[in-house]
N, C-alpha and C positions, 0 to 999 in steps of 0.2 A: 640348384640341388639336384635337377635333372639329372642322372645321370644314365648315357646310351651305351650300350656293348654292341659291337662290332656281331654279325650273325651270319655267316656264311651261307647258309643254307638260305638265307633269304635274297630275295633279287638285290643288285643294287639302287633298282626303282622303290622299291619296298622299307628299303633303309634310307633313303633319303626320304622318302616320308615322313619316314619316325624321329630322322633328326630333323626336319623341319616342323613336326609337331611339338619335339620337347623345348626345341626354340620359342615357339609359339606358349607352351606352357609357361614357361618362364617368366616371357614378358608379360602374361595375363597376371602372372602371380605377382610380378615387380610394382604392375598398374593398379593392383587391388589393395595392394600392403602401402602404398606410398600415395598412390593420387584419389580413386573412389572406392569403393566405401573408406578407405583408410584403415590403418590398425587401431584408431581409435575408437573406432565402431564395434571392437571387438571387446564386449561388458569385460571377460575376466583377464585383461591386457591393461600394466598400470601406465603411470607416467616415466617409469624407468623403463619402457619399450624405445623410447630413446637412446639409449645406452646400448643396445643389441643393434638397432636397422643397417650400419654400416655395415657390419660381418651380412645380417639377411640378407641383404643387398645386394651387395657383393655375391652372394653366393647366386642370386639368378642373374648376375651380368657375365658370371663365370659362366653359367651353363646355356647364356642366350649365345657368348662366344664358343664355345665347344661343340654346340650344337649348330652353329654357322661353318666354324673350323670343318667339320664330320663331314654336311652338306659339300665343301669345293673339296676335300679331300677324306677319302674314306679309304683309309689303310690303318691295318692295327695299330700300326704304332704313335699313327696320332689320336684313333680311340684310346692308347692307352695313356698318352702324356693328358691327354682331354680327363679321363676321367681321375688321373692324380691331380689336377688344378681344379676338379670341382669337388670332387670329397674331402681335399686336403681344408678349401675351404667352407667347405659345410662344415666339416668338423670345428675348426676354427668359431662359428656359428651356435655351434650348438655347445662349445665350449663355454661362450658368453654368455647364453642363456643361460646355463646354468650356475655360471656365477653370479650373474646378475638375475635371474629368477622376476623376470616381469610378470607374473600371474599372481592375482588376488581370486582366490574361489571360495565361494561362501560357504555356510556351513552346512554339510549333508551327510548320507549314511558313510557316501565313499571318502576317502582321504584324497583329493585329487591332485593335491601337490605333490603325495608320495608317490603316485602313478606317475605325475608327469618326469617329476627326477625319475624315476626308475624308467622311462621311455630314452631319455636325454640321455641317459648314462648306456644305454643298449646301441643308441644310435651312434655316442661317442667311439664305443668300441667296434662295433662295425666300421664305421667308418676309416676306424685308424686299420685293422683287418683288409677294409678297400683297399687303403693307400699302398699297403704289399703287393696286394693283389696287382693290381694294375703295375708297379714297380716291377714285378718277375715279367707281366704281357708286354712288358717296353724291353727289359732287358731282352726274352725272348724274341720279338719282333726282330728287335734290331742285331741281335745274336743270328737268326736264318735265313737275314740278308734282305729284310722286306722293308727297312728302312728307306733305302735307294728309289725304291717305286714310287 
């Protein structure tokens, strides 16, 4: 779900740091949600968190590859295919969450279920917004000839 933007202004020492930390993030996240603590460790996570980890999953293997992709080649236009194969499936992700709605939250002043849909559906839409975005930085890339490099 990492997702890195290409930064000109910054070194390319500088950038490959950051893609080799969100790489790093990733896999921390992948390690946490699947092998220790687990998502079961998580009180308000049901037993249909089953049902979603594939898409999770998926989303930090997309972004541990994207952010390995960045690290041996840093040209926009593979930041921009990179970041259309990782928001395309976060979205995908956060699509299933929301179908599938793994959270039981007990009872308090806040409504936390309706937060959490109202976050799910902010981030859906963003996301699909990403997908453009990064769509125009590929066509553009490769539209001013920087594909080749």
């Amino acid at each position: 779900m990492t997702e890195v933007r290409r930064d000109p202004t910054r070194s390319p020492t500088a950038r490959r740091i950051g893609y080799a930390i969100g790489a790093l993030v990733n896999l921390v996240m992948l390690w946490l949600v699947d092998v220790t603590p687990g998502w079961r460790a998580v009180p308000f996570l049901t037993s249909d968190t089953t049902h979603v980890l594939g898409w999770v999953n998926a989303s930090f293997v997309v972004g541990i590859v994207a952010n390995l992709m960045y690290l041996w080649r840093d040209r926009p236009w593979v930041i921009a295919v990179g970041g259309v194969a990782t928001t395309s499936v976060g979205l995908a992700a956060v699509l299933r969450l929301l179908r599938v709605f793994p959270f039981a939250f007990g009872a308090g002043g806040i409504d936390w279920a309706l937060v959490v849909r109202i976050v799910l559906v902010v981030g859906a839409v963003g996301s699909a917004i990403g997908i453009v975005v990064n769509l125009v930085a590929l066509f553009k890339a490769i539209g001013m000839g920087t594909a080749a490099a």
